[in-house]
C-alpha positions in Angstrom: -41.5 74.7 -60.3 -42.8 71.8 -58.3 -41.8 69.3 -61.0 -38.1 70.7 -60.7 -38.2 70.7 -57.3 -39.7 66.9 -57.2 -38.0 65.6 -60.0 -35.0 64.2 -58.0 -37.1 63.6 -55.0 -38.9 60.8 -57.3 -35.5 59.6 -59.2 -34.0 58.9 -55.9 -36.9 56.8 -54.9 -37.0 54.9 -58.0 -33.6 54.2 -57.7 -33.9 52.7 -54.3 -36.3 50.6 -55.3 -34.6 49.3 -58.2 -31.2 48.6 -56.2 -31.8 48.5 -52.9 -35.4 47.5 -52.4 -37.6 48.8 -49.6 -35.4 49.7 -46.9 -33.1 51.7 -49.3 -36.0 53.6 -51.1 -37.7 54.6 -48.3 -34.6 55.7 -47.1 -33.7 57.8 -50.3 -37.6 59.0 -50.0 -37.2 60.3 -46.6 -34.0 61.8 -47.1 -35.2 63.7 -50.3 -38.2 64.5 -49.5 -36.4 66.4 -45.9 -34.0 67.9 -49.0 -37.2 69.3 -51.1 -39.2 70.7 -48.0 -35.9 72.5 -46.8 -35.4 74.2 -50.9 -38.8 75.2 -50.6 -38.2 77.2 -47.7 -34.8 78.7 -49.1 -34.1 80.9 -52.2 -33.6 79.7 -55.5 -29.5 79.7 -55.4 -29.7 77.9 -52.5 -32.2 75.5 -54.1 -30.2 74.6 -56.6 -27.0 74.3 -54.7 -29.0 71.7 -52.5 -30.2 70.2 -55.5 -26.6 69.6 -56.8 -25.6 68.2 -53.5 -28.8 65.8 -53.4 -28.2 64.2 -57.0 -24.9 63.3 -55.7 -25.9 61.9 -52.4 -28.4 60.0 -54.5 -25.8 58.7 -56.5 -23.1 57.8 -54.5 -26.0 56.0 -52.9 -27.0 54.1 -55.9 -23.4 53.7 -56.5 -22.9 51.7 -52.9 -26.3 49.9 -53.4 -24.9 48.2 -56.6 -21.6 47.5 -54.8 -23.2 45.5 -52.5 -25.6 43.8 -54.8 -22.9 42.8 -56.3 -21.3 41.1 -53.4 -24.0 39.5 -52.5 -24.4 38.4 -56.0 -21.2 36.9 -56.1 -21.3 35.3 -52.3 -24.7 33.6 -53.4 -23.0 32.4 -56.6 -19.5 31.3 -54.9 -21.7 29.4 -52.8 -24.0 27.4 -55.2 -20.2 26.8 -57.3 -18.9 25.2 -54.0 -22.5 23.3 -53.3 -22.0 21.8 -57.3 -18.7 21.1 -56.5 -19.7 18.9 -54.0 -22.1 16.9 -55.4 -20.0 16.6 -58.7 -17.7 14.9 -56.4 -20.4 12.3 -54.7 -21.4 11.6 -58.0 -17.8 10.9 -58.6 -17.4 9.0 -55.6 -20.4 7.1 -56.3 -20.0 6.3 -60.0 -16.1 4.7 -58.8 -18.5 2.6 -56.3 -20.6 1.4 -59.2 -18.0 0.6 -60.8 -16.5 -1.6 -58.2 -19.1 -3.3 -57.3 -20.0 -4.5 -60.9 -16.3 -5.5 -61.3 -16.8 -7.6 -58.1 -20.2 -8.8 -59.5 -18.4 -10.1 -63.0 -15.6 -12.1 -60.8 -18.9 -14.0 -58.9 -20.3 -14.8 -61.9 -17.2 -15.9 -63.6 -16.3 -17.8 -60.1 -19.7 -19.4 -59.8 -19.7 -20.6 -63.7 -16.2 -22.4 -63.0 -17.7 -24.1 -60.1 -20.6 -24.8 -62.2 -18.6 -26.5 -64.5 -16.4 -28.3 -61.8 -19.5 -29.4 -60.3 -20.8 -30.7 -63.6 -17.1 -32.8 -64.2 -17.7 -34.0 -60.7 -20.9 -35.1 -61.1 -20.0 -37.0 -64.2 -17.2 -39.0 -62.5 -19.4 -40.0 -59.9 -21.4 -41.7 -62.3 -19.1 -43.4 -63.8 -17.6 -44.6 -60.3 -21.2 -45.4 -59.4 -21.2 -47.8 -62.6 -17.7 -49.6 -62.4 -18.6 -50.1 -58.6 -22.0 -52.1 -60.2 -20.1 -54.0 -62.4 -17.1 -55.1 -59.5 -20.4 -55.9 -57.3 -22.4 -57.6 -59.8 -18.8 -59.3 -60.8 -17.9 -60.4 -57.1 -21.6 -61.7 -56.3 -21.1 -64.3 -58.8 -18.1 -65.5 -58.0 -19.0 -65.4 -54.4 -22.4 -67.3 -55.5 -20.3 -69.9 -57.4 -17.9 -70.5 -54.5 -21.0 -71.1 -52.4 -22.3 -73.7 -55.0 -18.7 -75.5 -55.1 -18.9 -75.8 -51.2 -22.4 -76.6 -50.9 -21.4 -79.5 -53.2 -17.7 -80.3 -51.7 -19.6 -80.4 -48.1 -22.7 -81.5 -48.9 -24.8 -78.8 -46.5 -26.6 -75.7 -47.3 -24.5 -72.6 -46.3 -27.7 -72.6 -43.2 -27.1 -75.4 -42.0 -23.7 -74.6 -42.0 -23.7 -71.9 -40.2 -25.4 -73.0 -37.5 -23.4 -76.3 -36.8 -20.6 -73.6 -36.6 -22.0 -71.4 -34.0 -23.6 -74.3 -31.8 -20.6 -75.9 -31.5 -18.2 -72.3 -30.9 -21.2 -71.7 -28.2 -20.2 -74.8 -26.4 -16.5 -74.3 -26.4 -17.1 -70.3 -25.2 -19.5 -71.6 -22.7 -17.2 -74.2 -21.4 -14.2 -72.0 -21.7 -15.8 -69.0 -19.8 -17.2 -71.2 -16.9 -13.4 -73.2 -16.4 -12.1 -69.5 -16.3 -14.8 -68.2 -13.8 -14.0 -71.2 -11.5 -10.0 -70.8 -11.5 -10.3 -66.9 -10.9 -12.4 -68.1 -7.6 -10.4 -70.6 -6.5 -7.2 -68.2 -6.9 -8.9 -66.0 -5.0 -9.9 -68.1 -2.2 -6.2 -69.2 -1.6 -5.3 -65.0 -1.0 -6.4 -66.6 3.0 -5.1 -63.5 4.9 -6.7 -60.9 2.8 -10.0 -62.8 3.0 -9.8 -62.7 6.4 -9.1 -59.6 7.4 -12.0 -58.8 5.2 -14.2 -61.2 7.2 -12.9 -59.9 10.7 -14.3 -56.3 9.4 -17.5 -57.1 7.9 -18.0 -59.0 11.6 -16.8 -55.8 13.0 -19.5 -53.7 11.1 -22.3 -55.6 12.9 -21.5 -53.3 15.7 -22.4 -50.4 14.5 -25.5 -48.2 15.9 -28.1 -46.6 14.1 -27.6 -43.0 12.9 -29.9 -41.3 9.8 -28.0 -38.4 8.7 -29.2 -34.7 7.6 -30.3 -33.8 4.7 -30.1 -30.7 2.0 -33.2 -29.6 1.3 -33.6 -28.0 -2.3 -36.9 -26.3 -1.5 -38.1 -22.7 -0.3 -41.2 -22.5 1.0 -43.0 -18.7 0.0 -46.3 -17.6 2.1 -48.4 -16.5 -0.7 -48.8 -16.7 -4.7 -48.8 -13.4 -4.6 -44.8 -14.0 -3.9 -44.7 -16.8 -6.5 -45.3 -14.0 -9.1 -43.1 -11.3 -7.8 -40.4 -13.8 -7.8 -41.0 -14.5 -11.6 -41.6 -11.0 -12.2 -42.6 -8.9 -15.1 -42.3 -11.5 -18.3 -40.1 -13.5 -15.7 -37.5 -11.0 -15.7 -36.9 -11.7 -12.0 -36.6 -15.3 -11.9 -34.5 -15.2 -15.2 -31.8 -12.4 -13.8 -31.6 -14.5 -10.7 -31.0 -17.9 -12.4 -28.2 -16.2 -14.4 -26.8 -15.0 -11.1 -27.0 -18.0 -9.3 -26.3 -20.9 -12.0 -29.4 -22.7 -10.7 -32.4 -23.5 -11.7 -35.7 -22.7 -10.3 -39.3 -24.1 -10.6 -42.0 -22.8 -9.9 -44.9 -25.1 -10.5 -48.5 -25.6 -9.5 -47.3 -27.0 -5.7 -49.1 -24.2 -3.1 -46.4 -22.7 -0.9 -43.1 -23.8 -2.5 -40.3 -22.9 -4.9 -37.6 -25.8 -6.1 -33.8 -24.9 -6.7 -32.3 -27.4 -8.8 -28.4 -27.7 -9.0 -26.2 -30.7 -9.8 -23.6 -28.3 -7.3 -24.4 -28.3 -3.6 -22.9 -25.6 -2.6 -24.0 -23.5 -5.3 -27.9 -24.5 -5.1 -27.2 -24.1 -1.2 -26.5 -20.4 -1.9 -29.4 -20.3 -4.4 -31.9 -21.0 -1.7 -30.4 -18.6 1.1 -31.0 -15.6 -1.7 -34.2 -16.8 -1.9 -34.8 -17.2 1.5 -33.2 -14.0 2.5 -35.3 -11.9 -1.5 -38.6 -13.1 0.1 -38.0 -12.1 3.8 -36.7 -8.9 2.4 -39.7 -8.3 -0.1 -37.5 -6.2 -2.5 -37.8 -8.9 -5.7 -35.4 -7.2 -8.1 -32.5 -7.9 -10.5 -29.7 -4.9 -8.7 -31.2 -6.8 -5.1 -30.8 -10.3 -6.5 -27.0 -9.5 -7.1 -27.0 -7.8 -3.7 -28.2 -10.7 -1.7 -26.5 -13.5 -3.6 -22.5 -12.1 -3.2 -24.1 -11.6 0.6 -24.8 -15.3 0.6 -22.1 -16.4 -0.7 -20.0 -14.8 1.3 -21.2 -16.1 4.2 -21.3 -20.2 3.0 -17.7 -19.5 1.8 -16.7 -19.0 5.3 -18.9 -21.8 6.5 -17.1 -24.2 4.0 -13.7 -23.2 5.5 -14.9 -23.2 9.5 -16.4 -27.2 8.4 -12.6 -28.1 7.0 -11.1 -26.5 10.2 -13.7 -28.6 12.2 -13.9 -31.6 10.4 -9.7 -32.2 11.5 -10.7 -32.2 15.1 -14.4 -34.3 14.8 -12.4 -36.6 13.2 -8.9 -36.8 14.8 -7.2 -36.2 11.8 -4.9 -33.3 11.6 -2.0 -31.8 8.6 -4.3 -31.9 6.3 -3.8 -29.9 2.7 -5.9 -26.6 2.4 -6.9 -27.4 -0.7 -8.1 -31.1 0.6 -9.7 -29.0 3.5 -11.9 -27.1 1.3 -13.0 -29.9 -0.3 -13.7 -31.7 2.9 -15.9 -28.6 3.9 -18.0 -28.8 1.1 -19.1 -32.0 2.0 -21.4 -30.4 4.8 -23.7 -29.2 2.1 -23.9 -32.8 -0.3 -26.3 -35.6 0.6 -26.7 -39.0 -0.4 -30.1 -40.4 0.1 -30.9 -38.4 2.5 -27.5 -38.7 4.4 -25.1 -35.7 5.0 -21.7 -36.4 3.7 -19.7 -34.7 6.1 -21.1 -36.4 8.8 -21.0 -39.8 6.5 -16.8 -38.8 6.5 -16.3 -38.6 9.9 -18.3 -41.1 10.9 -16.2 -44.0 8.2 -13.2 -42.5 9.5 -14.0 -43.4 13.3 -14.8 -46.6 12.2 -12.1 -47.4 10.1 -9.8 -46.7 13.2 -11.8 -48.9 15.4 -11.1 -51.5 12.5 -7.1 -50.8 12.3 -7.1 -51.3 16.1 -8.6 -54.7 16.1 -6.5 -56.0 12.7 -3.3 -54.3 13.9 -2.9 -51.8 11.8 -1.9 -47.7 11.6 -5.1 -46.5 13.2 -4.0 -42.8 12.3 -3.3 -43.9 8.3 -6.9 -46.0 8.6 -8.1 -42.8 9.9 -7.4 -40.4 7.0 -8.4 -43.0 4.3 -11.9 -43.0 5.7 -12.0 -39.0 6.1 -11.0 -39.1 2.5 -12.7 -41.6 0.7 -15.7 -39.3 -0.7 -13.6 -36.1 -1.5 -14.5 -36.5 -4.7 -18.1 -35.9 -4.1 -17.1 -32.1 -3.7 -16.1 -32.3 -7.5 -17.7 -34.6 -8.8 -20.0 -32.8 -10.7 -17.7 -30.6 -12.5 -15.1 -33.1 -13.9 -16.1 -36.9 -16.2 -16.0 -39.8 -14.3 -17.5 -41.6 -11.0 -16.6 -40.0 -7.7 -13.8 -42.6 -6.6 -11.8 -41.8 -9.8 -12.4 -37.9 -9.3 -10.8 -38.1 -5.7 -8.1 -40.0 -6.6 -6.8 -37.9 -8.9 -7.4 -35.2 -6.8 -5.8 -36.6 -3.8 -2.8 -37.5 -6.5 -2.6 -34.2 -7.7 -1.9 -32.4 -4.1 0.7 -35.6 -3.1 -1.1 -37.6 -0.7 -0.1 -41.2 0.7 -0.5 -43.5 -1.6 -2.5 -45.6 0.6 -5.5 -43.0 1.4 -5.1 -42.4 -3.4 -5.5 -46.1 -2.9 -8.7 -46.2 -0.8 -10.4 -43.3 -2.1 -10.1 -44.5 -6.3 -11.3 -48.0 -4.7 -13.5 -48.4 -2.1 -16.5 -49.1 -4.2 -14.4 -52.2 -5.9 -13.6 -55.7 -4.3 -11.3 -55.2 -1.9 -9.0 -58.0 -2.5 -7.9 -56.1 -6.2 -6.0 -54.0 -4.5 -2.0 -53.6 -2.8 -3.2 -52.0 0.6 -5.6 -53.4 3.3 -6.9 -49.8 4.2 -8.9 -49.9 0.8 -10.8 -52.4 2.6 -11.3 -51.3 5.3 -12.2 -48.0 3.9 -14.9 -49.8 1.6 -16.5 -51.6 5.2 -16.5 -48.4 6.9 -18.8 -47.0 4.1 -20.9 -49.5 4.0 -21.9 -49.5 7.6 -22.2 -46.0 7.3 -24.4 -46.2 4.0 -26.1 -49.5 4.3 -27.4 -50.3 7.5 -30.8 -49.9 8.7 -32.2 -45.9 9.1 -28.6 -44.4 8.0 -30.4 -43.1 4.3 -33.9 -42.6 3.5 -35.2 -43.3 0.2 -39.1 -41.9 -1.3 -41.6 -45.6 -1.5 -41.6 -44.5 -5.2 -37.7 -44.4 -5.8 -37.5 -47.6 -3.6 -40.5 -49.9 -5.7 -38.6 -48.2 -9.3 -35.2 -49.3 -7.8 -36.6 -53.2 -7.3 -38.9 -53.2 -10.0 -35.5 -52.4 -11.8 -33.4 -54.7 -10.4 -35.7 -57.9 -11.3 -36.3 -56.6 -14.7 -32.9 -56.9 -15.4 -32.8 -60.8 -14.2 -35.4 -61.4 -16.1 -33.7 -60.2 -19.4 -31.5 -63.0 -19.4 -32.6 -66.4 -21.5 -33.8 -69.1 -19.1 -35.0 -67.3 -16.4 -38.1 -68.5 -14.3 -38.4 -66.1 -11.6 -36.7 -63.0 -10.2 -37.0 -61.9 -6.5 -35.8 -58.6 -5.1 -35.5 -59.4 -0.8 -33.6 -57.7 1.8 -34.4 -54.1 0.8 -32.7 -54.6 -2.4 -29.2 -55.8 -1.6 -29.7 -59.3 -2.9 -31.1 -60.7 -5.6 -32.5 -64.4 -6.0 -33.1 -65.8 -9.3 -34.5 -69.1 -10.8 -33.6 -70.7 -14.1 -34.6 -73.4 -15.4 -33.1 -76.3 -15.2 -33.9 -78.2 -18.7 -32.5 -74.6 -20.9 -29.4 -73.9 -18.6 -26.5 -75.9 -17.6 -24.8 -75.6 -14.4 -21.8 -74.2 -16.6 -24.1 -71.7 -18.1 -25.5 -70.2 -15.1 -21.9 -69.6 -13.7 -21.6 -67.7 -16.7 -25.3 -66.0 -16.5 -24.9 -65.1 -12.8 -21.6 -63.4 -13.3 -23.3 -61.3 -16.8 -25.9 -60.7 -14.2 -24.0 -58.5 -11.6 -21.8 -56.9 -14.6 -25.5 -55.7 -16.1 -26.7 -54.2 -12.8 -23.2 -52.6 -12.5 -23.5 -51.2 -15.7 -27.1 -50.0 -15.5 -28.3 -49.6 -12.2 -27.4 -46.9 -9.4 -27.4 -48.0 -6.1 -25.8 -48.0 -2.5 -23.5 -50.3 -1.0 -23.6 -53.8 -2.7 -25.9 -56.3 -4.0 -25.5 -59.7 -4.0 -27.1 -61.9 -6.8 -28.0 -65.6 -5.9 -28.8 -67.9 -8.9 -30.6 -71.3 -8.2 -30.9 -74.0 -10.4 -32.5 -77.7 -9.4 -34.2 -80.4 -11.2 -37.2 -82.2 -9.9 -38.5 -85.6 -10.4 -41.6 -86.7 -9.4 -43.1 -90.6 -9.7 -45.7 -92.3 -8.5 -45.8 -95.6 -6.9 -49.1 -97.6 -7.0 
């Protein structure tokens, strides 16, 4: 009785298990097990009825359980097809890759053997070349060594002595050639008599002048501590990097206690360089984002200064209608020094003068004016174009259509006056020198000043024949000996003339210098 009444009780749980696993058999379990404790309570009819009805619960169970294994079967095995699928076709993908690539390889190969060989042919033609050009050379010295024998016999010299009986006697034609040449150019120019004298009237007039030392831009910022010295480098010199980048400058920071050097071949730029320095230290906020701040701040605030100093240097100077873009550039003259001597106040003061000049010689004092305003306007480019500041100007004042007399005297005021079509070159070129040259107008370091002379005799010197060199008057004239028994009067025309064309050429300097070349012969005797 109790195995009848258990018997399906136990099917059903093996059948969960089996199918369904633990979930589903405990289920079935429960669920028979609530069938069998209900039968044992009820008659027999009944428990058989029940029985009936819990075989087929059981298997309509079993019959879902394997539906769904099923499905799920077939889900897990659509799954792993798709998952094949894929990897057949990056196997695919890669095998076409493979492919490629060995194709590619085979072309290389077949491309590097044809160069190979065409390197090979190359090779061997060179060789050859190499030998025909041995045979032509060993061919051609002969016959040059048997024309040389014929000569040496025809002339009856040695190709030495030759040689030198040639160039002895074209040295003495060149010599006298270049000296008869040097003395006609002066004496043409000493006949131009009104051009030389209006020259001479304005180098009289430049005596006149008073004293003045112009300002001077300073490229240093001075810091109160190291401390500061290595914020303003910063972490791996971060800071000091951003801020050269920013500025277009560049900084040193050295050993020197209590200063920081901007370096800039642009004034204005290295100008603005120093305010953000300036303005990063008094702030005390040494970053990249504050750099950036503090430098469009600054230049900002020069920008306007440049175009406030054009307004003003019009009236300072009494010379009015002048072109914006030649007002700009006159403006950022306030912030450019040479040796030591602003070069806006330099402008005003050669245009002044050149208008004290035009009234004494009779000329347009107003024309005079402007040329000496604009001689140095090429200073304010100078360092962003080729070429010397006169030819910079020039073009400059060319390209915004200026008088041809102020093109004139800006391109030439640093050449001899007497070159050129208009007198206001000339009188552009005095004006700067007694604004340059004179006593106290620029300052110069004792070290700069002994390199500049040392210089200057050291190139005297270099010339064959020369006894002494003496550097006098502060560097603007230059007195050499020669000596008398290796140079001819003829000869040191020529010398002292190579002489100024060297220092030209070599040396940087203001204003002029005159070179002076003596030559005397002594005798001495003795009477007894």
């Amino acid at each position: 009785m109790f195995l009848a009444e258990t018997g399906p009780l136990l099917l059903g749980l093996a059948i969960g298990l089996i199918v369904g696993g633990g979930a589903i058999a405990g289920a079935v379990f429960m669920l028979m097990k609530g069938k069998v404790d209900a039968a044992q309570k009820l008659s027999t009819g009944d428990a058989e009825r029940i029985k009936e009805d819990a075989k087929k619960e059981a298997e309509n169970i079993m019959t879902t359980a394997r539906l769904e294994a099923k499905g799920e079967a077939l889900k897990h095995r659509e799954k792993i097809e798709q998952e094949l699928e894929k990897d057949r076709q990056e196997v695919k993908e890669l095998e076409k890759r493979i492919a490629k690539r060995e194709e590619s390889m085979e072309q290389k190969f077949e491309l590097l053997d044809k160069k190979a060989d065409q390197l090979e042919n190359r090779q061997k033609e060179i060789e050859a070349a190499k030998e025909r050009a041995a045979a032509l050379e060993a061919e051609r010295t002969a016959v040059l060594e048997e024309s040389r024998a014929k000569l040496s016999e025809i002339a009856e010299m040695t190709p030495d002595e030759a040689r030198r009986e040639l160039l002895a006697r074209l040295d003495a034609e060149l010599v006298a050639e270049k000296a008869e040449r040097i003395k006609h150019m002066i004496e043409k120019s000493e006949e131009e008599i009104d051009e030389k004298a209006k020259w001479t009237v304005s180098q009289a007039i430049c005596r006149l002048a008073s004293e003045h030392t112009g300002e001077t831009t300073t490229s240093t910022v001075e810091i109160p501590s190291d401390e500061v010295k290595g914020r303003i480098i910063g972490r791996e010199g971060r800071n000091i990097r951003h801020f050269e980048k920013v500025t277009g400058v560049d900084v040193i920071v050295d050993d020197t206690p209590g200063l920081v050097v901007v370096s800039c071949f642009d004034s204005v730029r290295r100008e603005i360089a120093r305010r953000t320095l300036e303005k990063l230290i008094q702030d005390g906020r040494i970053h990249p984002a504050r750099i950036e701040e503090l430098h469009v701040m600054c230049s900002a605030e020069v920008d306007k200064e440049i175009i406030e100093a054009g307004k003003q240097i019009q009236f300072d100077a009494d010379v009015h209608n002048i072109n914006p873009k030649a007002q700009r550039l006159l403006g950022r003259l306030k912030f450019r020094s040479s040796y030591g001597q602003n070069n806006y106040k330099h402008s005003v003061e050669v245009a002044h003068l050149c208008g004290m000049m035009a009234a004494e010689l009779g000329l347009d004092v107003k024309l005079a004016r402007r040329c000496g305003l604009m001689h140095d306007i090429g200073k304010a480019i100078d360092h962003e174009k080729e070429g010397g500041h006169p030819l910079v100007g020039k073009e400059f004042l060319i390209s915004i259509g200026e008088r041809p007399e102020v093109i004139e005297a800006a391109g030439g005021h640093h050449d001899q006056p007497m070159h050129h079509k208009y007198p206001y070159v000339s009188l552009a070129a005095a004006g700067d020198a007694i604004s340059a040259s004179r006593p106290g107008a620029r300052r110069e370091s004792m070290e700069r000043y002994v390199q500049r002379l040392t210089a200057l005799e050291a190139v005297a010197k270099s010339f064959e024949g020369v006894s002494e060199a003496f550097a006098v008057q502060a560097g603007r004239e230059l007195r050499v000996l020669v000596n008398s028994s290796k140079v001819t009067d003829e000869q040191a025309l020529l010398i002292c003339r190579q002489m100024a064309e060297k220092i030209e050429d070599e040396l940087t300097y203001p204003g002029e210098i005159k070179v002076t070349l003596m030559r005397e012969t002594r005798v001495t005797e003795y009477a007894r």
